[in-house]
N, C-alpha and C positions, 0 to 999 in steps of 0.2 A: 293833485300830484302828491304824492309821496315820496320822503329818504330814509331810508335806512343806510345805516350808520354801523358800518361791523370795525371795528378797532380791532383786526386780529392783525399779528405778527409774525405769532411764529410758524408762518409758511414760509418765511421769507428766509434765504441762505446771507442778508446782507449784516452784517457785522452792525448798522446804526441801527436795524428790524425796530425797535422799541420805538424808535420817531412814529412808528407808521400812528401808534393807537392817537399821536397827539393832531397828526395828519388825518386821519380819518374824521375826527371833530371839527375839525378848520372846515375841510371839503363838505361836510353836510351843511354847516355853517352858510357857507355860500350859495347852497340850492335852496329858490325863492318855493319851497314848499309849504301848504297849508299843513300838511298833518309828516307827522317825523316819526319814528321810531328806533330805535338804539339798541340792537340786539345785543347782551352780556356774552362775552367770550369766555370761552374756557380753553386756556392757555397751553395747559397740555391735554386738549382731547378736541382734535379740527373734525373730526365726523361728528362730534357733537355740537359743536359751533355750526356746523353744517344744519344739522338738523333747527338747530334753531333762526338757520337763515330762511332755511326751508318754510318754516312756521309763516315766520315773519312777511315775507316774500309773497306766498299764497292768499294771505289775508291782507294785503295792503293793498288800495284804492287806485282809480287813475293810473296814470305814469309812474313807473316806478323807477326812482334816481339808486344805485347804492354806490354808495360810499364808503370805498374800503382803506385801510386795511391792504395785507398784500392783495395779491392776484388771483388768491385763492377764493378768497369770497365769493368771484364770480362765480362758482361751478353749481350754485341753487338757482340766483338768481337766471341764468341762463337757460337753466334744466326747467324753471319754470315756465319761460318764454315757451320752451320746446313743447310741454306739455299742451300749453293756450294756442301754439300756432301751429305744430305738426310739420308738416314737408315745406309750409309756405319758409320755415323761420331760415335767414342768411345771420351769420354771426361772423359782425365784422372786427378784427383786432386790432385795434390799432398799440404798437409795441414796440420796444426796440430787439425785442423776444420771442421767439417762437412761441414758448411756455410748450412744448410737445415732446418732452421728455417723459422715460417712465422710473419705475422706481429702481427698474433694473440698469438704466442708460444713466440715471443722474447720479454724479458725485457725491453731491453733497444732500441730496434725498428731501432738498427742501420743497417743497408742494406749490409754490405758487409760478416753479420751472414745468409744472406736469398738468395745468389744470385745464388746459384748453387739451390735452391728451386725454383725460380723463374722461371730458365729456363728448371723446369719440367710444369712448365705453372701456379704454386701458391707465389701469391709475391703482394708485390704493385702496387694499381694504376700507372699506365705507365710506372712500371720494371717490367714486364713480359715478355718472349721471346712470341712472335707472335705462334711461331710454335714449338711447347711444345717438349722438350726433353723426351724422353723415361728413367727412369731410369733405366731400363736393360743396357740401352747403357753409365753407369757411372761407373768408376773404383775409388775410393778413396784408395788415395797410401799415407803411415807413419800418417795417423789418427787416432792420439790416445786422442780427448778428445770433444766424444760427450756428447752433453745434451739426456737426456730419449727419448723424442720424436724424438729426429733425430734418435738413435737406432733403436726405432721405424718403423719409414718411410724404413731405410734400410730394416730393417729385412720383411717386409709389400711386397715393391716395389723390390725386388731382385736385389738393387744396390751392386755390386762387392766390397770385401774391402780385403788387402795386410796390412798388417800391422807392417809387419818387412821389414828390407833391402834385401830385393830378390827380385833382377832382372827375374829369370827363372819364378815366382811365377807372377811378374806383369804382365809377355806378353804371359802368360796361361791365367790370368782374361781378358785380352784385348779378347783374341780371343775368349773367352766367353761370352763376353756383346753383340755381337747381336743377337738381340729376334729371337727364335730359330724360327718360320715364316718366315724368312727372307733368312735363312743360309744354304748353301749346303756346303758337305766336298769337302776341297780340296785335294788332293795327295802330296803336298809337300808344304814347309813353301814358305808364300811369301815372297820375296824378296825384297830390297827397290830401284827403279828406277837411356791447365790455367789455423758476430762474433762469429763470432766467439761469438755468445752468449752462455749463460749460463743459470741456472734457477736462481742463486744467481747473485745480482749485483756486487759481486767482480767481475766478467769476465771482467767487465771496467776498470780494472787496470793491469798495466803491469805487478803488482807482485801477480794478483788474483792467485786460484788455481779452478781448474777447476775437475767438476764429475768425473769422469772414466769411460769407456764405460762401459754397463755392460751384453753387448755380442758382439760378434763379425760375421760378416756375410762376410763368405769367401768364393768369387766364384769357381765355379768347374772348375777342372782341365779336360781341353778336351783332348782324343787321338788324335786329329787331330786340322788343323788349318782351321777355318771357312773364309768364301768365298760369295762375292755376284756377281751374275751376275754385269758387267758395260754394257754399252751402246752399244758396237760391242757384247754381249751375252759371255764374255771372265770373268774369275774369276777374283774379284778385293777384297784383302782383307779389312779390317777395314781402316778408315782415322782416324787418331788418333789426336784432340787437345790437349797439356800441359798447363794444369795451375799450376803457384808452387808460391804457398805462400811462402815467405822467416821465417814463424815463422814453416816451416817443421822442419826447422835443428833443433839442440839439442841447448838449450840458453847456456848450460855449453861453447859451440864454437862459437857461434853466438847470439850474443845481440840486435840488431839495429831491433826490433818489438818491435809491441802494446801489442801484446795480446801471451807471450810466453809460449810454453809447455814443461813440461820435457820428455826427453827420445823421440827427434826426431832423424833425420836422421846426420852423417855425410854425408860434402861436398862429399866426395868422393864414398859416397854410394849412393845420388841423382845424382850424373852425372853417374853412373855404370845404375842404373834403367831407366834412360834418357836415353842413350848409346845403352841400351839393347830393348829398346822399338822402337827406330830409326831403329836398324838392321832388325828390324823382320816385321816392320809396314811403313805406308806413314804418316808422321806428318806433319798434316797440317795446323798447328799453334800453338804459343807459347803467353803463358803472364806470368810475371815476377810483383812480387805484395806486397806489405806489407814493401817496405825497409823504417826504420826511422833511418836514418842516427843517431849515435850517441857517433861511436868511430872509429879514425885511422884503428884498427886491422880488423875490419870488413868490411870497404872499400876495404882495402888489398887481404882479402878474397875472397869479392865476383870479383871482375878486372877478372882474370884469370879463377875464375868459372863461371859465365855470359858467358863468350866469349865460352866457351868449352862447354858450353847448346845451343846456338844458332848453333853454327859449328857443333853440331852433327846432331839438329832437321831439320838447314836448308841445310844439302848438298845433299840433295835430289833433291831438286830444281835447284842446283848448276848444278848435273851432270847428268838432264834431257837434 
């Protein structure tokens, strides 16, 4: 297994943004990884940080954990995934954020509100994934606080969304995200072997309050579990990436984000969905994102949740 470690910030519109790089450290900290690497940010130049996630990312062993940093970090890591897995890859979000803004809809133009946008192939000059993700193939898990236009796009682009704590409800949308072009039924379940803007500028504050969605777009519930041919012509289901924004959880339990929502997830309902998605799918990557360190209690918390998201995603790998 492998961490990489990106301490960038300034994607982030949150006024404490600077906590993240001391968060990004803590969070690698906690991943029980043999080998680690710490990409150098370059503070004013994110397509260059990019590029050296990029680097990093492609050369690194095993499971690959990152540890960011905003939200923006994901868009190598995940663009990688796409590369290694093609139509099989589901990228699942877990957020209290769409992040599917572009640079023309976000206010405050901070990148780590556009980067799951980006890598449907619309974003900034040189944050764009190369090879554009499919929104069919995105599940957004406990997001509860888009702006109109990201409703929008969902509702538009047939991106998956879960919006309560259920496990059985997320690895029904999994199996439903690939475009149905793609997908043959299988007979039986397979087995297993990563701004938050606003339209108001308060979104840049930790104590903003944020729209409400004001629909919901919730993928179908399949009788069966979809399947792609692999490479020997044999069924291979979905590859699944985790991205989990740490402003998922509920702030009432979890405080140390920029940008908090009410009425997220408990710890123990993200690692059940997490738990639940590992049994049923092959997870082929993880980023851990948004920590701004800023109290005892919530170090405490995350120690033992960290470790039990990485031991469920990566023992796949483990017991290949």
């Amino acid at each position: 297994m492998t961490v990489v470690e990106v301490p960038q910030w300034r994607g982030s519109g949150a006024p404490t943004a600077e906590r993240l790089r001391e968060g990004a450290k803590l969070l690698a900290d906690m991943v029980p990884a043999a080998h680690r690497v710490r990409v150098e940010v370059d503070d004013d130049d994110l397509p260059e940080t990019a590029a050296r996630v990029r680097s990093a990312v492609s050369a690194a062993g095993g499971f690959v954990v990152t540890a960011g940093g905003d939200c923006g970090v994901e868009l190598e890591p995940v663009a990688e995934a796409m590369r290694r897995h093609g139509d099989r890859l589901v990228v699942v979000w877990f957020d209290a954020h769409g992040d599917l803004n572009t640079p023309a809809t976000s206010p405050s133009g901070a990148f780590h509100g556009m980067v799951l946008r980006a890598l449907t192939g619309d974003g900034p000059a040189g944050l764009v994934a190369d090879d554009p993700l499919d929104p069919r193939r995105i599940v957004l898990a406990a997001v509860r606080d888009l702006d109109p236009g990201e409703t929008a796009f969902i509702e538009a682009t047939g991106i998956g969304r879960v919006t309560g704590p259920d496990p059985a409800a997320l690895t029904e949308a999994i199996a439903s995200a690939l475009p149905p072009a793609h997908i043959s039924p299988s007979p039986t379940h397979d087995s297993p072997s990563s701004t938050h803007d606003s339209p108001s500028p308060t979104h840049d504050s930790p104590s903003s309050t944020h729209d409400s969605p004001s629909s919901t777009h919730d993928s179908p519930s399949p009788t069966h579990d979809t399947a792609l041919p692999d490479h020997d012509g044999q069924a291979a289901g979905p590859a699944v990436y985790i991205h989990i924004d740490l402003d998922v959880l509920d702030p009432g339990t979890f405080t140390s984000v920029g940008s908090p929502a009410s009425g997220g997830l408990q710890p123990d309902q993200l690692l059940a969905m997490v738990q639940a998605t590992a049994d049923r799918f092959e997870v082929v990557g993880l980023g851990i994102t948004e920590y701004e360190p800023s109290r005892p209690e919530d170090q405490a918390l995350l120690e033992p949740l960290v470790k039990a998201l990485v031991e469920a995603c990566a023992r796949q790998g483990r017991d290949a």
